[in-house]
C-alpha positions as CSV (number, residue, x, y, z in Angstrom):
1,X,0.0,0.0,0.0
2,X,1.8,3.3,-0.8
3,X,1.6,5.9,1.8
4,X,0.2,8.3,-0.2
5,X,-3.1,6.3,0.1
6,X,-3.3,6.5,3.8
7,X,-5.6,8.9,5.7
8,X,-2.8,10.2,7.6
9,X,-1.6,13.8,7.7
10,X,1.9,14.6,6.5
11,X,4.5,15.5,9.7
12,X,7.2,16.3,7.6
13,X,8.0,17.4,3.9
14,X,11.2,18.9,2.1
15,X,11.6,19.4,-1.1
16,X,14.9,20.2,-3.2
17,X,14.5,21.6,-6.9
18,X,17.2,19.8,-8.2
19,X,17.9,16.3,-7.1
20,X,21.5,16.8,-8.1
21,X,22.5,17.9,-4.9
22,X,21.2,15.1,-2.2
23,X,21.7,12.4,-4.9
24,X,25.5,13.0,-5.0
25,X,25.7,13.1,-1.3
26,X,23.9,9.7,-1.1
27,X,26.1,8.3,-3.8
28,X,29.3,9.8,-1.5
29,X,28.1,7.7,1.7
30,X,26.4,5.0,0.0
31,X,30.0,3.4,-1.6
32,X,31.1,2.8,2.2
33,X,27.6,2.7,4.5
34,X,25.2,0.5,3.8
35,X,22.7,1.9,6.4
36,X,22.4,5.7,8.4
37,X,19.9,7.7,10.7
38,X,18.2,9.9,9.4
39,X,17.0,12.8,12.0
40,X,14.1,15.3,10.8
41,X,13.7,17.8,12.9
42,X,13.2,21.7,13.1
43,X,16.5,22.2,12.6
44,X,16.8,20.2,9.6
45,X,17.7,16.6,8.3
46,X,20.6,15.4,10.6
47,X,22.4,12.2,8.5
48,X,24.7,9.7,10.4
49,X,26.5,6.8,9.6
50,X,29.0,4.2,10.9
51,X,30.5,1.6,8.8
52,X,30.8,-2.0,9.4
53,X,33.8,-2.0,11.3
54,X,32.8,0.7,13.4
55,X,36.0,3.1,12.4
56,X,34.5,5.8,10.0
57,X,31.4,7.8,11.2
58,X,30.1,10.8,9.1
59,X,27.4,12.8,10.1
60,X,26.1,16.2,8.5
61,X,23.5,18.0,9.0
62,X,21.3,19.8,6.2
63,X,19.7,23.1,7.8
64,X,16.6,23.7,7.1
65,X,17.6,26.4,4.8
66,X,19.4,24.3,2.8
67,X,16.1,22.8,1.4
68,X,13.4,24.6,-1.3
69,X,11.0,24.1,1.0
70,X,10.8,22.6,4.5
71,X,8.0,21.6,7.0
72,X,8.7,19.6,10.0
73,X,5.6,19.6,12.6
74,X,7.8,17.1,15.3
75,X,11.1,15.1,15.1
76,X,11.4,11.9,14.3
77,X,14.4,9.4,13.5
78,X,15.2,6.3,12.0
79,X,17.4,4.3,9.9
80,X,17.4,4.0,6.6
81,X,19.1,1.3,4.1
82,X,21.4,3.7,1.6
83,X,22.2,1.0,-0.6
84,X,18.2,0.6,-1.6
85,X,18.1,4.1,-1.8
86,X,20.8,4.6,-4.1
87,X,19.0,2.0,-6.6
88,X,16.4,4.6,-6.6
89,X,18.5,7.7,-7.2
90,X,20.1,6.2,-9.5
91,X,17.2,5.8,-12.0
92,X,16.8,10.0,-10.9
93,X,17.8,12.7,-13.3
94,X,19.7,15.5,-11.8
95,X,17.2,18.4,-13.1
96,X,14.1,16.4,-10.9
97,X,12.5,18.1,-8.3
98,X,12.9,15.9,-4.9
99,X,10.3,15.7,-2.1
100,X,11.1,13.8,0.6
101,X,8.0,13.1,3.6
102,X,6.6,10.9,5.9
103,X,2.8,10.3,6.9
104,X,1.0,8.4,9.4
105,X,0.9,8.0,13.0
106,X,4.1,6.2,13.2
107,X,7.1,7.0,11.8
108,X,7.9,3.7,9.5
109,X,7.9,4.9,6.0
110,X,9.6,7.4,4.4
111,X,9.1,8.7,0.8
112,X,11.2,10.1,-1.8
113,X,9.6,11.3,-4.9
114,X,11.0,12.4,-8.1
115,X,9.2,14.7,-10.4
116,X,10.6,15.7,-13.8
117,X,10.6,19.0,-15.2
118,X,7.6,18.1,-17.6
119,X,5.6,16.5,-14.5
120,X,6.4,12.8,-14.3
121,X,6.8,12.0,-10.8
122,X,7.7,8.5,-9.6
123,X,7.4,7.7,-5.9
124,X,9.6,5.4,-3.9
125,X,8.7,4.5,-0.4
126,X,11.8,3.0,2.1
127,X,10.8,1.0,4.9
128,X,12.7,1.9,8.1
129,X,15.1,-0.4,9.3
130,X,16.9,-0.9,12.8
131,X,20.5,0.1,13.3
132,X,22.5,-1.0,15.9
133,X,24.1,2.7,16.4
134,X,22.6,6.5,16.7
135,X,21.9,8.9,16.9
136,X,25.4,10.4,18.1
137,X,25.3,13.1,20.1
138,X,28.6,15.4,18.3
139,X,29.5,18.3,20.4
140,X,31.0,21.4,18.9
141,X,35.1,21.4,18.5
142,X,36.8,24.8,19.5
143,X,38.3,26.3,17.0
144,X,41.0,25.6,18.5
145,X,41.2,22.2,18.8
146,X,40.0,21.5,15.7
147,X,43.2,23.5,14.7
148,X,45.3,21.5,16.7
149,X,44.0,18.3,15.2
150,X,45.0,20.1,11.9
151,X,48.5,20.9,12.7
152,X,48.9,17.1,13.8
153,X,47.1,15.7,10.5
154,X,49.6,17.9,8.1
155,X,52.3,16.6,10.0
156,X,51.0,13.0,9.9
157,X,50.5,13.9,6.3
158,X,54.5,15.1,5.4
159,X,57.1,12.6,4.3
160,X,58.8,12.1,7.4
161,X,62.8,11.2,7.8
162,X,63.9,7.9,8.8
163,X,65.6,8.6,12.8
164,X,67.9,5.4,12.5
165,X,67.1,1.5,12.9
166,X,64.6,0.9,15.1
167,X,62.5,4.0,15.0
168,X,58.9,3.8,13.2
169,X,58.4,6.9,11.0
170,X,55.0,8.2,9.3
171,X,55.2,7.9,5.7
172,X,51.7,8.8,5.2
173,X,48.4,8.7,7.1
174,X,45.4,7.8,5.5
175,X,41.9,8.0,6.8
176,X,39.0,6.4,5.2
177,X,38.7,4.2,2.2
């Protein structure tokens, strides 16, 4: 049954004139997380991810400005599988309008539509699904720390000479895939 066919009102809608923007960020995350919670709130659409092993975590948040148009009448989370929803945005072209919402009484569905220029819309609905992590709660780094880490992560980054036998040096310092 698509949700579109329930009697319940919509809690939360957002919509992006050009798909372009949230289909590259899912095809970004997607390569390395197959699931992430997704947070709508008034603030906006919180994303966050850990991968299998537990080492990377990503998490961004969309403002609410960031979006065409936003309504959000109360928060709600969940997860969501990114690899079935980059089978959907795949089949998206980049000029179609995006609406993303949820209705009912319970947050369980979410739906992404996709509506081309000329008016052809094509609806996708993803089912949540549980994750074993989120949401995080990320504080705010002082500036600085964060340039502190910085400083530390160039260095990491710089060819580094070798101090003699026994001595480990940094040749590089790769984070990630």
């Amino acid at each position: 049954m698509s949700v579109a066919a329930t009697k319940f009102p919509t809690f939360f809608e957002m919509r992006l004139d050009k798909a372009t923007f949230f289909k590259d960020l899912l095809e970004a995350i997607s390569d390395r997380f197959s699931k992430a919670y997704f947070v709508f709130s008034d603030k906006g659409l919180d994303v966050q991810a850990v991968d299998s092993s537990g080492f990377a975590l990503v998490a961004l948040l969309l403002p609410f400005e960031a979006f065409d148009y936003y309504r959000c009448d109360r928060a709600v989370s969940g997860g969501l599988s990114l690899v079935d929803m980059a089978k959907a945005f795949r089949r998206a072209n980049n000029d179609d309008i995006l609406t993303i919402k949820a209705m009912g009484d319970r947050f369980n569905i979410v739906t992404f539509t996709f509506e081309t220029p000329n008016g052809v819309s094509r609806d996708y609905d993803f089912n949540c699904v549980d994750i074993d992590v989120g949401p995080f709660e990320i504080k705010e780094t002082p500036e600085s720390e964060y340039h502190g880490v910085s400083r530390v992560y160039g260095y990491l980054q710089q060819p580094q000479q070798p101090r003699g036998e026994g001595h480990c040096s940094f040749r590089s310092c790769h984070l990630g895939g």
